[in-house]
C-alpha positions as CSV (number, residue, x, y, z in Angstrom):
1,X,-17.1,-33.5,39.9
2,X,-14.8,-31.2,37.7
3,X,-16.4,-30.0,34.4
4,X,-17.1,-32.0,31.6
5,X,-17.0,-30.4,27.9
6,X,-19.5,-32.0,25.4
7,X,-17.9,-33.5,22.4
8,X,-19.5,-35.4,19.8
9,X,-18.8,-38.6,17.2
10,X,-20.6,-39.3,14.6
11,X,-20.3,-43.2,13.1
12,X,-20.0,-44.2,10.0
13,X,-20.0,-47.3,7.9
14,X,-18.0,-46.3,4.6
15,X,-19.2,-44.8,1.5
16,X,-19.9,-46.2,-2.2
17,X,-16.2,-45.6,-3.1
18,X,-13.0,-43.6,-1.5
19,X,-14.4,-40.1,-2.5
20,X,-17.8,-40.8,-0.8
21,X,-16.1,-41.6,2.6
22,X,-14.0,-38.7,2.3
23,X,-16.2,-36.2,1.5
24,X,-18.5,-37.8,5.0
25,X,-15.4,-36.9,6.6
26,X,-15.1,-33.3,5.4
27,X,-19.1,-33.2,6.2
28,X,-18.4,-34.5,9.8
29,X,-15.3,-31.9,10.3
30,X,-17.6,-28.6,8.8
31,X,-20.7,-30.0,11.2
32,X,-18.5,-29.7,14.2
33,X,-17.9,-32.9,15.4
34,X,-15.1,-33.8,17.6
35,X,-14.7,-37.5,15.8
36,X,-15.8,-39.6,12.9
37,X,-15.9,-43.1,14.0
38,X,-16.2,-46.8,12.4
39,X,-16.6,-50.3,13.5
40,X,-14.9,-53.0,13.0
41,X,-16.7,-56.2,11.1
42,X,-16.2,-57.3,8.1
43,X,-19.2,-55.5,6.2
44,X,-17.0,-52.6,6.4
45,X,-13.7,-51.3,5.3
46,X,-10.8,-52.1,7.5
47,X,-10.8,-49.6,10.3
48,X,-7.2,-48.5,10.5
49,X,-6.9,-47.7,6.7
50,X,-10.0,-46.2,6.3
51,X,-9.4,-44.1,9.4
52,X,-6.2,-42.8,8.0
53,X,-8.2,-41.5,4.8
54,X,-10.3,-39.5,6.9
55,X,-8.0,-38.1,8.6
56,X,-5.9,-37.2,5.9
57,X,-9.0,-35.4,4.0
58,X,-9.5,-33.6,7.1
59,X,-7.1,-31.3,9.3
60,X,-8.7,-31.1,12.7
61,X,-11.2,-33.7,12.7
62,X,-10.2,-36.7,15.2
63,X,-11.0,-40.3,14.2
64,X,-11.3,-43.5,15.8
65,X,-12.3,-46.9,15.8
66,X,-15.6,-48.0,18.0
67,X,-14.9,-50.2,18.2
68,X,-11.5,-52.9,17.3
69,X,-11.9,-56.5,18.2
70,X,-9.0,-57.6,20.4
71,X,-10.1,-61.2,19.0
72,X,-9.2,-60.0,15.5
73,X,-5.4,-59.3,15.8
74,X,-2.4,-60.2,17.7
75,X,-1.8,-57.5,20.9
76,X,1.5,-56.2,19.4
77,X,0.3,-55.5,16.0
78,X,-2.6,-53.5,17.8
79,X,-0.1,-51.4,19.7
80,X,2.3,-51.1,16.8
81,X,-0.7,-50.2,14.0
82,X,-2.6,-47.7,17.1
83,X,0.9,-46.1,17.4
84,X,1.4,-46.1,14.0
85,X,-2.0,-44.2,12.7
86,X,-1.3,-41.3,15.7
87,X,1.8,-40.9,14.3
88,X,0.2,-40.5,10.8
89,X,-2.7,-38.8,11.8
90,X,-0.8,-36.0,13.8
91,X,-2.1,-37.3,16.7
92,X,-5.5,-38.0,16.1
93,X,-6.5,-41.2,16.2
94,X,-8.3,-42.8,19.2
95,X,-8.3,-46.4,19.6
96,X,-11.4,-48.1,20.4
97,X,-11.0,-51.2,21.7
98,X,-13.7,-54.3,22.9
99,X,-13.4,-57.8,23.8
100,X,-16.4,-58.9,21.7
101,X,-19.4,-57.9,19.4
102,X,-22.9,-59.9,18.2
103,X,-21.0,-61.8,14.9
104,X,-17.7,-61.0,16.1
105,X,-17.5,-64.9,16.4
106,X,-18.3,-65.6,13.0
107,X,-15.7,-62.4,11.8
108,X,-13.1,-64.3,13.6
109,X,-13.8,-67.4,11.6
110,X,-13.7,-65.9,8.5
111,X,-10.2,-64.3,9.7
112,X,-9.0,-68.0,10.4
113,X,-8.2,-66.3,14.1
114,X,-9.5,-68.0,17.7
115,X,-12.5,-65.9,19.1
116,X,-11.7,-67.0,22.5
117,X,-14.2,-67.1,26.0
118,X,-15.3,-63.9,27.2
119,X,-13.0,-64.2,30.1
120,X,-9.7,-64.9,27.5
121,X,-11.1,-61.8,25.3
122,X,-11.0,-59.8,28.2
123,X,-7.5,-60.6,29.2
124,X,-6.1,-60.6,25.7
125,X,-7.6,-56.8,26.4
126,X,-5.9,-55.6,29.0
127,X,-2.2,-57.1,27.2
128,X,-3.0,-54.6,24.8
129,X,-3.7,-51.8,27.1
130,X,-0.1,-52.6,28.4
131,X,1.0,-53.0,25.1
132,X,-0.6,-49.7,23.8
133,X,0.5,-47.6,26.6
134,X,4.2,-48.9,26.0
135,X,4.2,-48.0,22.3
136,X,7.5,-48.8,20.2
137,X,10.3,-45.8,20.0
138,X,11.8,-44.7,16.8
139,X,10.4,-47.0,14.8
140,X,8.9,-44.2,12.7
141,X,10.3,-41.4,13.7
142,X,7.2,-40.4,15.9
143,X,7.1,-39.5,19.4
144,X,6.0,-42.8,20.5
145,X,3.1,-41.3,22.7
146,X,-0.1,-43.5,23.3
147,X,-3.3,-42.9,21.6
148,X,-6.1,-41.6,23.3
149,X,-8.1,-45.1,24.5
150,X,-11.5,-45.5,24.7
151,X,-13.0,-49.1,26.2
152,X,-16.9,-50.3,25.4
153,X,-18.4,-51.9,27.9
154,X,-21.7,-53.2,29.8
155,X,-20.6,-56.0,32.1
156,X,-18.9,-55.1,35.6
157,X,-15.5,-56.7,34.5
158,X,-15.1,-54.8,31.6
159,X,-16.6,-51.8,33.6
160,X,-13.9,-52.3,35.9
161,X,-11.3,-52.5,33.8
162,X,-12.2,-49.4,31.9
163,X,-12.7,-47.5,34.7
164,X,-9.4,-48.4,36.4
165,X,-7.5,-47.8,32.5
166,X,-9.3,-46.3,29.8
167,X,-9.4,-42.4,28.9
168,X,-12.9,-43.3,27.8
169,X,-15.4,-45.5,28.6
170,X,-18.2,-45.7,26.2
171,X,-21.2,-47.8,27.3
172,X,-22.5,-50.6,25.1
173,X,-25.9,-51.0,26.1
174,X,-29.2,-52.2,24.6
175,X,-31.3,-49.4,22.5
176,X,-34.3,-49.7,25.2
177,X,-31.8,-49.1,28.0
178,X,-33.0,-45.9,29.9
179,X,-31.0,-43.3,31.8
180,X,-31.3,-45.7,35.3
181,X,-29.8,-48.5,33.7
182,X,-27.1,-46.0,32.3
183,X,-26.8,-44.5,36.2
184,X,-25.7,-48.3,37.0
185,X,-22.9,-48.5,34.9
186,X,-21.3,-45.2,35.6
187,X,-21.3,-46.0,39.3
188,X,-19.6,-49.2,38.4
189,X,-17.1,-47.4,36.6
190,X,-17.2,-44.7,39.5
191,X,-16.0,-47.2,42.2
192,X,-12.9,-48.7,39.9
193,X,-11.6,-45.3,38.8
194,X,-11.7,-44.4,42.4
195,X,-9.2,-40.8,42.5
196,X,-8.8,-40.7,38.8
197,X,-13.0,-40.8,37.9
198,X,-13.2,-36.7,37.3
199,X,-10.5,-37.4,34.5
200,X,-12.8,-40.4,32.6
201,X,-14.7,-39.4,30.2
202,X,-18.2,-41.2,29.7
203,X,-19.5,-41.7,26.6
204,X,-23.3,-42.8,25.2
205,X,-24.7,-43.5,21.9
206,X,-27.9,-41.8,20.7
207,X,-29.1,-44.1,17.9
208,X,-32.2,-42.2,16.5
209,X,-32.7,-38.5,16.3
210,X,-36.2,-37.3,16.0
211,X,-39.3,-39.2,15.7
212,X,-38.9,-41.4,12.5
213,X,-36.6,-44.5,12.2
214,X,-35.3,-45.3,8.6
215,X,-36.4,-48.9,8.2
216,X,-33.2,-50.2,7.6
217,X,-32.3,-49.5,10.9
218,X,-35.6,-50.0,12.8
219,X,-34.9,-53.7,11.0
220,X,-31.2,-53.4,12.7
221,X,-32.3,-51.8,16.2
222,X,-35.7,-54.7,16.2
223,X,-37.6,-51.4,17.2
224,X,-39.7,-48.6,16.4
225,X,-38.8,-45.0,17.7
226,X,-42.4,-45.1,19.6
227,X,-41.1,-48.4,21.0
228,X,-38.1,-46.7,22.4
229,X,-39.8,-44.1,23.1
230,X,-42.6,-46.2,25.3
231,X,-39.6,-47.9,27.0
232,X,-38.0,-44.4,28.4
233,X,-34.4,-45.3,26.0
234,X,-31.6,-42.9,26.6
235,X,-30.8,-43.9,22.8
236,X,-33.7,-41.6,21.7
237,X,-33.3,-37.9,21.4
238,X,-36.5,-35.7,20.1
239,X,-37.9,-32.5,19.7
240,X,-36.3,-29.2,19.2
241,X,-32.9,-28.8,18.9
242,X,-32.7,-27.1,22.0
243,X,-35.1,-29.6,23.7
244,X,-32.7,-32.2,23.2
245,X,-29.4,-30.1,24.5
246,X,-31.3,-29.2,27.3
247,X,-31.4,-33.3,28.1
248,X,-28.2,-33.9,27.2
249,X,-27.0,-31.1,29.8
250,X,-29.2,-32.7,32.4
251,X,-27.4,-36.2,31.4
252,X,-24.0,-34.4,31.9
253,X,-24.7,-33.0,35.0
254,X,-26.5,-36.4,36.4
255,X,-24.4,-38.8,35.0
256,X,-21.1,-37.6,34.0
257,X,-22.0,-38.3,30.1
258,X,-20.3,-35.7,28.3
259,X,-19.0,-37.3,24.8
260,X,-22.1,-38.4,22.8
261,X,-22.3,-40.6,19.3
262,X,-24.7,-40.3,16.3
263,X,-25.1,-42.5,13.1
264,X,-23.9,-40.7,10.4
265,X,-27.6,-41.1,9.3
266,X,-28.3,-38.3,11.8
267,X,-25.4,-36.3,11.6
268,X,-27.2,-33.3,9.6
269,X,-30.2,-33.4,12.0
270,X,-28.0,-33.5,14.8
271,X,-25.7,-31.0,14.0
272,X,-27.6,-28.2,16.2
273,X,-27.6,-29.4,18.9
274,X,-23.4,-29.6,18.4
275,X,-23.6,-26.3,17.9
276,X,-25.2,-25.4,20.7
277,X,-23.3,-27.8,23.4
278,X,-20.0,-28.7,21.7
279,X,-16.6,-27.6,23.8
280,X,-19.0,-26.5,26.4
């Protein structure tokens, strides 16, 4: 396996107003993260725009969605906006895509669009990775390279598709899911990607850092931090800073897991162990 350099999102949701989400940009950039990410519901600002504020607020911080509903939007406007916001964005942006959410139905809906079967979402998906890797020329001037794409997924079709086309493959798997379970997916992905697997990168979500849950989101996970802790979960991180590197070097070298994501919640108590691992 050829080396894999740690780099780190953080996700946020949006602040109180414009200058709040900003300045969680700035704070993401001067904590030395690689990425500020946001979903995609309708809870939250539009990705895309509020992407392109961060990015212009910031000079070398990269952003991206995680991740867009293909349900949500026709596949050219996806291609056209993605190519769009790398042009703005100097290059960038990464485009997170997924073929479906918990309540993307009911986002759909609202958006007067058709959700689709799992199997159509997942075809409508790969039409846009054509689309996106064909971006429109001259249309703004840019250079009409592709963003950077990054696929979630969990089930072996999508596993297979990312692994076969994505530049990322970030793994959407349940909180209590523990490092065998994650071992399972990145062998999936190892098979499709075949010649080109050294060149994926793979990418997990730690969802609490340290010991204590705020009780929003032990509401939102269904879960206590000793729960996930009981049930071995890959999503928990504890201990010292350098404790927690020292798995997350272990995970790299087992795995392949080499781009990690933290709430914005935990950004600040995260950001040693970014200091110690990131670009390495």
């Amino acid at each position: 396996m050829t080396e894999r350099r740690f780099r780190f999102g953080t996700m946020a949701a949006g602040g109180r107003d414009a200058a709040a989400w900003t300045a969680a940009a700035r704070r993401a950039e001067d904590l030395g993260f690689a990425t500020l990410l946001t979903a995609d519901t309708l809870a939250t600002p539009a990705p895309l725009p509020a992407l392109a504020a961060a990015a212009a607020a910031t000079s070398t911080l990269r952003v991206g969605s995680f991740v867009l509903s293909v349900a949500n939007r026709p596949v050219a406007q996806i291609a056209w906006e993605a190519a769009s916001l790398a042009f703005l964005t100097g290059d960038r942006f990464e485009l997170g895509l997924g073929a479906g959410r918990p309540g993307g139905e009911a986002d759909a809906a609202r958006l007067g669009v058709p959700y689709g079967t799992p199997a159509e979402r997942i075809d409508r998906l790969a039409r846009v990775l054509d689309a996106v890797a064909a971006p429109p020329e001259g249309v703004f001037g840019g250079t009409g390279r592709p963003p950077r794409v990054l696929m979630a997924a969990s089930r072996p079709r999508l596993l297979r598709l990312a692994g076969e086309r994505a530049d990322t493959v970030a793994f959407g798997v349940s909180p209590l899911a523990g490092e065998d379970d994650l071992a399972g997916l990145v062998g999936v992905v190892r098979d499709a990607a075949g010649d080109r697997f050294d060149r994926v990168e793979l990418c997990s979500s730690v969802h609490v850092v340290g010991d204590e849950i705020p009780g929003w989101l032990s509401a939102r996970l269904g879960m206590s931090a000793a729960e996930m802790a009981a049930a071995g979960s890959a999503a928990l991180l504890t201990g010292t800073p350098q404790r927690m590197a020292d798995v997350l070097r272990r995970r790299r070298d087992e795995l392949g897991i080499s781009y990690v994501t933290v709430p914005e919640t935990f950004a600040e108590a995260f950001a040693p162990v970014v200091e110690l691992l990131a670009g390495n």
